[in-house]
C-alpha positions as CSV (number, residue, x, y, z in Angstrom):
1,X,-10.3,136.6,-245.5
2,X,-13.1,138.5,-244.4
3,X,-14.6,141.2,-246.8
4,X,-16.8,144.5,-245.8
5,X,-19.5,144.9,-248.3
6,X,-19.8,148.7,-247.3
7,X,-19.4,151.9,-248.5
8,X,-16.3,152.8,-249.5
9,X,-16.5,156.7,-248.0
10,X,-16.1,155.0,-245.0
11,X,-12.3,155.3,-245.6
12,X,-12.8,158.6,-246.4
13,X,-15.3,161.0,-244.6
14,X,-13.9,161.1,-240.6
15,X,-14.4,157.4,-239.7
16,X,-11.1,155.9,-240.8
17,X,-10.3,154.8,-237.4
18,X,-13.3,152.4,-237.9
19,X,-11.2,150.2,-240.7
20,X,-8.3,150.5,-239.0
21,X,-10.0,148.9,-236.5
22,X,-11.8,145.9,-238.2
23,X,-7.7,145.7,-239.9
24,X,-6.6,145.4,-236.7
25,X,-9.0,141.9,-236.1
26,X,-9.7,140.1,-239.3
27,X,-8.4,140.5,-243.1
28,X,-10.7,143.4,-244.4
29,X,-11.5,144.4,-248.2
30,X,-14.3,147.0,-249.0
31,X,-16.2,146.1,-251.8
32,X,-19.4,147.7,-252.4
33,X,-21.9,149.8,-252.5
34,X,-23.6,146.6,-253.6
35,X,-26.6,148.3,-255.5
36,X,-27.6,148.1,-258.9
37,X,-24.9,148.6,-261.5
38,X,-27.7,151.1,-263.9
39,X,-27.3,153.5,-260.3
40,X,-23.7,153.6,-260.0
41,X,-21.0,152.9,-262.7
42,X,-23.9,151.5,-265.6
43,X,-20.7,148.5,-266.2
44,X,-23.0,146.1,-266.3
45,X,-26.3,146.4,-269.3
46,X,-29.5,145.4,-267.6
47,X,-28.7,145.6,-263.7
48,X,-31.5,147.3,-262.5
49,X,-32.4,145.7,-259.7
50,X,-31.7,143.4,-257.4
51,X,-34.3,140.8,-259.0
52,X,-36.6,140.1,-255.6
53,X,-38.7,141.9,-253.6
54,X,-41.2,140.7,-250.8
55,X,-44.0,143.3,-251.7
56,X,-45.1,143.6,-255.4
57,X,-44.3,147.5,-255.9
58,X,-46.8,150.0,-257.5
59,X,-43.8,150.6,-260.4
60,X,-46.2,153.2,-262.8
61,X,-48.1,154.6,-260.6
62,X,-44.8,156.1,-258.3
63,X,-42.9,157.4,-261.3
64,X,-46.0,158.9,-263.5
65,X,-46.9,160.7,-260.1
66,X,-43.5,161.6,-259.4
67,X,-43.3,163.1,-263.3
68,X,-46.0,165.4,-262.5
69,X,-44.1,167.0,-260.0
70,X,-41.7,169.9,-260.2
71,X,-37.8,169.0,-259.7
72,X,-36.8,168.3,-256.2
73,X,-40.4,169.2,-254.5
74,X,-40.7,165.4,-252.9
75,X,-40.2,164.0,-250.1
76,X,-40.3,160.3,-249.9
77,X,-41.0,158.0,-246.9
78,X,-40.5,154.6,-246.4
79,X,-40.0,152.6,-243.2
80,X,-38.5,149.9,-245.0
81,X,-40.6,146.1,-244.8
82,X,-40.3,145.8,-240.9
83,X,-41.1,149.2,-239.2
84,X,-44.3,149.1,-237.2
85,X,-45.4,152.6,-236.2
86,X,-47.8,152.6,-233.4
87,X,-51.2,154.2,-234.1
88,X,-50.9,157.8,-232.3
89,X,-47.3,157.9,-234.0
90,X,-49.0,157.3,-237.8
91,X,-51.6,159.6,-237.2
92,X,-48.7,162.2,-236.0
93,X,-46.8,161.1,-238.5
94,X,-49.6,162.1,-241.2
95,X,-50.3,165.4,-239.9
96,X,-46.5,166.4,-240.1
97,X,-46.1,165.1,-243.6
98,X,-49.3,167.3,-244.5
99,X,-47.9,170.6,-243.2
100,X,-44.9,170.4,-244.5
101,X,-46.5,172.2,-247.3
102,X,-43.9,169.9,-249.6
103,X,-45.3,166.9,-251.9
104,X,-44.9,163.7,-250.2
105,X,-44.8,159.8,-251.9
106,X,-45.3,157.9,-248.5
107,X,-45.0,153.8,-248.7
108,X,-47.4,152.2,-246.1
109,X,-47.5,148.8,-245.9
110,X,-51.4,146.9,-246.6
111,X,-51.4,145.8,-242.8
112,X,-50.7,149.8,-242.2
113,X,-53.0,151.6,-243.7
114,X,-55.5,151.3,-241.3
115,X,-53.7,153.4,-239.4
116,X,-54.0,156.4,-241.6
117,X,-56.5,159.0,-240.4
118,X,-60.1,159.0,-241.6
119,X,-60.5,160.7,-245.1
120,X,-56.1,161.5,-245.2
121,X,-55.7,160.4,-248.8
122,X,-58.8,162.9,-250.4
123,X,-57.5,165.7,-247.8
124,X,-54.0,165.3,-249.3
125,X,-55.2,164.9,-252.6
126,X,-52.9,165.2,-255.6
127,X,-50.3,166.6,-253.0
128,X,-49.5,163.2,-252.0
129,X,-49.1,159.8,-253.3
130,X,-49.4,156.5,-250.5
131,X,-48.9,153.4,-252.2
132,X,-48.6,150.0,-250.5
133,X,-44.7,149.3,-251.8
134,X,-42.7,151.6,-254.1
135,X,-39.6,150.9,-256.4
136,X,-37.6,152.5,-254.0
137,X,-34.1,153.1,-256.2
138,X,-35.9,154.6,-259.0
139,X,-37.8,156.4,-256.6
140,X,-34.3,158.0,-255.0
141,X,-33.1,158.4,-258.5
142,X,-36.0,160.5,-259.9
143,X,-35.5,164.1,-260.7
144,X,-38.3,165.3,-258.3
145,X,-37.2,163.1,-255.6
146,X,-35.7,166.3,-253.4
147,X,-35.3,164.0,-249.6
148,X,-36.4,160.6,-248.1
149,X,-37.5,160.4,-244.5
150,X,-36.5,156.8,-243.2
151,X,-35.9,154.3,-240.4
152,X,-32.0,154.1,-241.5
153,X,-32.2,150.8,-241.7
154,X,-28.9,150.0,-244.0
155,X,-30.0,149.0,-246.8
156,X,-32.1,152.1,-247.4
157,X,-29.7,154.3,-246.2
158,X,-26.6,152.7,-248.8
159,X,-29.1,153.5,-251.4
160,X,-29.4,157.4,-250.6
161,X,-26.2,157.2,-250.2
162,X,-25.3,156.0,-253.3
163,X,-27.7,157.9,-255.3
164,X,-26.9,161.3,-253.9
165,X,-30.4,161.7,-251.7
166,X,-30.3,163.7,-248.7
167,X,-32.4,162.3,-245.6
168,X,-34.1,162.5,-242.5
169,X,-33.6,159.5,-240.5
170,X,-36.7,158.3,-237.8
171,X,-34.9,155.5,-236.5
172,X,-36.1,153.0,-234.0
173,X,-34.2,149.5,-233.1
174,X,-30.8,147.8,-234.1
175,X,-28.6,149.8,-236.0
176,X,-30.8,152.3,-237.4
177,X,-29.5,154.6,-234.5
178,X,-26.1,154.5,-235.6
179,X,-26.8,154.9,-239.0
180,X,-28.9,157.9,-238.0
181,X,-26.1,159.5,-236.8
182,X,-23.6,159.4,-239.1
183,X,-26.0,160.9,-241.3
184,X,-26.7,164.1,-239.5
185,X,-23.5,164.5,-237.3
186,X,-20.4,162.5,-239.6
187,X,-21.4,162.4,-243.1
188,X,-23.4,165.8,-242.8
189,X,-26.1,164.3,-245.2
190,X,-29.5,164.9,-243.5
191,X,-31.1,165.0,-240.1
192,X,-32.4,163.1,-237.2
193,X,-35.9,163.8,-236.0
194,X,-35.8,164.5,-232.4
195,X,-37.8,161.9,-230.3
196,X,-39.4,163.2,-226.7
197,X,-38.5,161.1,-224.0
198,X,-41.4,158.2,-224.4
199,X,-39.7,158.2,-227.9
200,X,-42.5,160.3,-229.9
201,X,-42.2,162.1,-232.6
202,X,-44.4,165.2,-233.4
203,X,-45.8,166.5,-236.0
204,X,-44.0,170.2,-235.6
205,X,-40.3,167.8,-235.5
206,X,-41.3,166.6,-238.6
207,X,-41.5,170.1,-240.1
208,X,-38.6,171.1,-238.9
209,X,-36.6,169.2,-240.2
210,X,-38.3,168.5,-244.0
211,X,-37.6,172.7,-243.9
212,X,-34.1,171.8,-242.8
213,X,-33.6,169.4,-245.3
214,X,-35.8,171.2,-248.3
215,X,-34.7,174.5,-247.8
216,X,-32.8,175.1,-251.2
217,X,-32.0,179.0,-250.2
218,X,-30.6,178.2,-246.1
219,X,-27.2,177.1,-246.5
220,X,-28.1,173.8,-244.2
221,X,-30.1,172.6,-246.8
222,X,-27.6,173.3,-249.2
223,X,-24.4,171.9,-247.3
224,X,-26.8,168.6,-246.9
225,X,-27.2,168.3,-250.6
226,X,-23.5,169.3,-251.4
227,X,-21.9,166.6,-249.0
228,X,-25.3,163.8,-250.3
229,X,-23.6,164.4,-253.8
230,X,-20.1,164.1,-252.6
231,X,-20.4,160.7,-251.1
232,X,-22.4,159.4,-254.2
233,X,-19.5,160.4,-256.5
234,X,-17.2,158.5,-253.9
235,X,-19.9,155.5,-254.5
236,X,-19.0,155.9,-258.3
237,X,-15.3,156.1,-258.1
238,X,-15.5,153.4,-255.8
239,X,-16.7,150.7,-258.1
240,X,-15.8,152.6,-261.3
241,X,-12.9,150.4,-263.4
242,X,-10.1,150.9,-261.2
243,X,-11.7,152.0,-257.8
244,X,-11.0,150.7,-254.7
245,X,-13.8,148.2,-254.7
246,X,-13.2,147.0,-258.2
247,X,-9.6,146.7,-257.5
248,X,-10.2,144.9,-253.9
249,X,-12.8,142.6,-255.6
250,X,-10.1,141.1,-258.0
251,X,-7.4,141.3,-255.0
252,X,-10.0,138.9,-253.6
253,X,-11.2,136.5,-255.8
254,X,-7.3,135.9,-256.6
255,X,-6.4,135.3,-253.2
256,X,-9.0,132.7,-253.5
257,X,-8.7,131.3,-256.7
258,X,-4.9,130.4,-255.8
């Protein structure tokens, strides 16, 4: 028996045809989102992470800054561990974030921050926050958190997902363009940065669409947060006592335990 740790929306919002699919080949169960219980159903005390991390994250210094900041007025970035921006893209990158005119709580790896422009982090000042490695779910979770710009790698993405953040996704390799675009064009939960042909990003692409996404009066930006809360209360029900995932999680280990 083969079983999809995956979102369990999946059956749900427009891409049903994709388990029927994966039914049609192998055994399937969907079990999951497989985050932190404290995030989703809070069934299990003391599940707040998943217990290992390759960078040591800058815990306090994240949520005190992100306490100072008004309700839904942040937008975090993170690239995930792997991401390697090129120098004229950070620099870009950096400029876009800083006219955005929205707070910003940017993760740059050690081996990155050489890449930031000369003087970036008094310029921004207490308008932004760039740390080496941040706790990312309680980052998503936090009241100020409004969006989070990433490379929708899966991982990251399942999180916003399953917390309720809208995003804008900067993909680059794998499967981060697929995930990229069920997010803006299936799932309706955030927006794609448009790359030019040599795949560059400017800085004006990246205001676009943090106004896109931020916008609490267009009705984009409101539609984007209405459908990012619909999928997390699938997430919920999902693993909630009786959900699909809970149920097809017993169905499983029964089958195995015969």
């Amino acid at each position: 028996m083969v079983t999809a740790f995956s979102l369990q929306v999946f059956a749900v919002v427009n891409t049903s045809e994709v388990l029927e699919w994966m039914k049609n080949q192998w055994p399937v169960k969907n079990i999951g989102p497989m985050i932190p219980s404290m995030y989703l159903d809070k069934r299990l005390a003391g599940d707040k992470d998943y217990g290992i991390s390759l960078f040591n994250a800058q815990v306090n210094e994240c949520l005190d800054w992100l306490d100072s900041k008004p309700p839904g007025s942040v937008i975090y970035v993170s690239f995930g561990s792997l991401a390697v921006l090129k120098d004229d893209q950070m620099i870009e990158l950096a400029a876009g974030l800083k006219q955005t005119g929205h707070n910003f709580l940017w993760a740059v790896r050690e081996m990155e921050t050489k890449k930031l422009p000369n003087n970036y982090i008094e310029e921004i000042g207490e308008r932004g926050l760039i740390v080496n490695w941040s706790p990312q779910l309680q980052v998503l979770a936090h009241k100020s958190t409004g969006c989070f710009m990433t490379h929708c790698g899966w991982n990251s993405t399942l999180e916003a997902l399953s917390i309720g953040v809208a995003l804008i996704g900067m993909p680059a390799y794998s499967d981060q363009p697929t995930n990229a675009k069920f997010i803006e064009d299936v799932w309706k939960v955030g927006v794609r940065v448009k790359a030019d042909k040599d795949g560059f990003v400017t800085k004006e692409e990246i205001v676009r669409c943090a106004g896109e996404v931020m916008d609490e009066t267009s009705e984009k930006g409101k539609e984007t947060r209405k459908n990012a809360l619909r999928l997390m209360e699938f997430a919920k029900e999902a693993l909630a006592e009786g959900g699909n995932s809970d149920k097809n999680i017993d169905e499983f280990v029964a089958k195995i335990a015969r």
